[in-house]
C-alpha positions in Angstrom: 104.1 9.2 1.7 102.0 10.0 -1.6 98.5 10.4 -1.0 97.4 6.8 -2.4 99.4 5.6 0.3 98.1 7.7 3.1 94.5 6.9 2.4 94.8 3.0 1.6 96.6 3.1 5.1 94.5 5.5 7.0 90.9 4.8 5.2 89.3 3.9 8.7 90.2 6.7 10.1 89.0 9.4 7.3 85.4 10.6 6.7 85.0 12.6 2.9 82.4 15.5 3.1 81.1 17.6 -0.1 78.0 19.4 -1.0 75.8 18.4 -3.8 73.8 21.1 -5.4 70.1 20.2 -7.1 67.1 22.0 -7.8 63.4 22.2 -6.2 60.4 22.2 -8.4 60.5 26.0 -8.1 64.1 26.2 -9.7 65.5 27.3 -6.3 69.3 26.2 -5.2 69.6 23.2 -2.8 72.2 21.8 -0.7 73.3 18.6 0.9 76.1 18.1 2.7 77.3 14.4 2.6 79.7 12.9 5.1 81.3 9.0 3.8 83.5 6.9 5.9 86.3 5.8 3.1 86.7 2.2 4.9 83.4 1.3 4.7 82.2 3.7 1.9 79.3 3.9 4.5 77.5 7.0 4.2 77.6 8.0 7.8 74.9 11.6 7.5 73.4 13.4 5.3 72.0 17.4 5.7 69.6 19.0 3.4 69.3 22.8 3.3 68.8 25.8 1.2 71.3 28.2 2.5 74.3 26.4 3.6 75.6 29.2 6.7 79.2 28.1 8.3 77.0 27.3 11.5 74.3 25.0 10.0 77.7 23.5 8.5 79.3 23.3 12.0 75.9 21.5 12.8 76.1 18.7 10.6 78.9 17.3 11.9 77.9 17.6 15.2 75.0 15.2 14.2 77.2 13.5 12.4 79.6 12.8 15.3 77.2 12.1 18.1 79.1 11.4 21.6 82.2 12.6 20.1 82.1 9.4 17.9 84.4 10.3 14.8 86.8 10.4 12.5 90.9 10.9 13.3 91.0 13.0 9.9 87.9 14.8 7.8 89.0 15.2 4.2 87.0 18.0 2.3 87.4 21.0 -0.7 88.0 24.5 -0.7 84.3 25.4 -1.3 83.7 28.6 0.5 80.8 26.9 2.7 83.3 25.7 4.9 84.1 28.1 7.2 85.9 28.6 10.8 83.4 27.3 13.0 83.8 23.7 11.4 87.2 23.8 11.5 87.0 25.5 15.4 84.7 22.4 16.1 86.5 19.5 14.2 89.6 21.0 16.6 87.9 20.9 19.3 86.5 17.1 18.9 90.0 15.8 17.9 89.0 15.9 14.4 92.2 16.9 11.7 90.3 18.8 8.8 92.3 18.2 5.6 91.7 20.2 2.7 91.7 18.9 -0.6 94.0 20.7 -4.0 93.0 22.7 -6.0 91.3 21.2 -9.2 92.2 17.3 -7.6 88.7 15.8 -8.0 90.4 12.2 -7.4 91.4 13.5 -3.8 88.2 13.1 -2.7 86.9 10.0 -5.3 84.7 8.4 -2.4 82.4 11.3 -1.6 82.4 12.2 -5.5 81.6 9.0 -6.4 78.2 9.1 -3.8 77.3 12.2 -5.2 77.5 10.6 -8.6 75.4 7.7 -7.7 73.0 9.5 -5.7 73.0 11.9 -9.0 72.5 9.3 -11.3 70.5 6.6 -9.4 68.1 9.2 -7.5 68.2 12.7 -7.8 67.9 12.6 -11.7 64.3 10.5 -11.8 62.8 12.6 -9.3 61.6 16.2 -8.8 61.7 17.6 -6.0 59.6 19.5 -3.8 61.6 20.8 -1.3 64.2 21.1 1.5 62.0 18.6 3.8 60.6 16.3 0.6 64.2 16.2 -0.4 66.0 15.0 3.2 63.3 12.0 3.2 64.5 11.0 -0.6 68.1 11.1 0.0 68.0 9.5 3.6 65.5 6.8 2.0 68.6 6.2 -0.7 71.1 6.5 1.9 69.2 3.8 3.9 69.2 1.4 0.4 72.9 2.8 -0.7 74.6 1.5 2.8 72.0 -1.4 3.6 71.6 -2.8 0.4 73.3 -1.6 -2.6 76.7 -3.9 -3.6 79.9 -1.7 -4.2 82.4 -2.7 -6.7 85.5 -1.0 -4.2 84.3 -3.4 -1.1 84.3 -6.6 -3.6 80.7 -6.4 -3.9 79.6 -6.3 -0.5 77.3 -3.6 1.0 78.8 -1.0 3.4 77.2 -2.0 6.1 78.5 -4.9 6.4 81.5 -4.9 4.6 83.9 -6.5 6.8 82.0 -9.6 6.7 82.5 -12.0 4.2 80.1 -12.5 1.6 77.4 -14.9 2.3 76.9 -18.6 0.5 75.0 -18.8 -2.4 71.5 -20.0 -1.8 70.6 -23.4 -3.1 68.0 -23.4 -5.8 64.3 -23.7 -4.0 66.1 -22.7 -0.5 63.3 -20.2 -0.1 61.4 -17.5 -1.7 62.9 -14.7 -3.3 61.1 -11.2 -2.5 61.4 -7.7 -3.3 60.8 -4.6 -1.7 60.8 -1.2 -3.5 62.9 1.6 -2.4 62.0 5.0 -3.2 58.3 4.3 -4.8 59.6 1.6 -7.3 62.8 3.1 -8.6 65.7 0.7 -6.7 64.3 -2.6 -5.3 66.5 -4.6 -2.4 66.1 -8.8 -3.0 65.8 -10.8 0.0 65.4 -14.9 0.5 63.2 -15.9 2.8 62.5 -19.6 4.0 
């Protein structure tokens, strides 16, 4: 089978890691290592760090996969960050690791497409401080991204609950509409309440 068809009939089963690289207010490298569940597009963790070692790798997706909760297959690149202990651990947890090809960014279109949204939506309208300032900005977006935020893929629904259906349409003067900001005023998240 082509790989369209292997990941429209094994999405639920495949998480998408990659690394997105930014920089603190001091111009120094950072690194987050994003894990996405393709069914749901759910972002299921996010690590923050400024040297990315194979074993803080390894340690991500032990966080990530807590009570051996995880994916049948984990889809990622050929970035050098990678190294043996993840693939010794994914082995180890029943985890397949499979590797992307060379120069096939559409292999791995869900995590890419995070990492462009967190880009565009976040990261770009904020400067950051550092490793700590930016794990509380990306797992505040995460938060709004898989709570909140609708995804044209899932038919507008949000990730978290994406295998419901969408809910009725509210009646005009069924309640009040309020907002609350997300990440000091840059996203807001619309509510009704009676």
């Amino acid at each position: 089978q082509n790989w369209r068809t292997f990941i429209r009939n094994h999405a639920t089963e495949i998480w998408a890691c990659d690394f997105v690289q930014t920089f603190d207010v001091f111009f120094r490298p950072l690194f987050a290592l994003a894990f996405v569940a393709l069914g749901s597009r759910a972002v299921v963790h996010v690590g923050v760090t400024y040297h990315p070692t194979d074993t803080w790798v390894a340690q991500q997706l032990r966080e990530a996969t807590p009570f051996g909760e995880g994916p049948r297959f984990l889809l990622r690149d050929n970035d050098d960050k990678y190294g043996g202990q993840l693939a010794r651990l994914a082995a180890a947890c029943g985890i397949r690791v499979l590797r992307t090809p060379v120069r096939a960014p559409r292999a791995n279109a869900f995590c890419e497409r995070f990492i462009g949204s967190a880009r565009r939506e976040c990261l770009d309208h904020i400067l950051v401080l550092g490793q700590g300032h930016l794990a509380r900005v990306l797992g505040e977006y995460v938060r709004f991204f898989n709570a909140d935020r609708p995804h044209q893929g899932i038919g507008q629904r949000v990730p978290a609950r994406a295998d419901h259906p969408l809910p009725p349409r509210c009646p005009i003067g069924a309640g009040r509409l309020q907002s609350r900001a997300v990440l000091g005023g840059l996203h807001h998240a619309y509510e009704v309440r009676g």
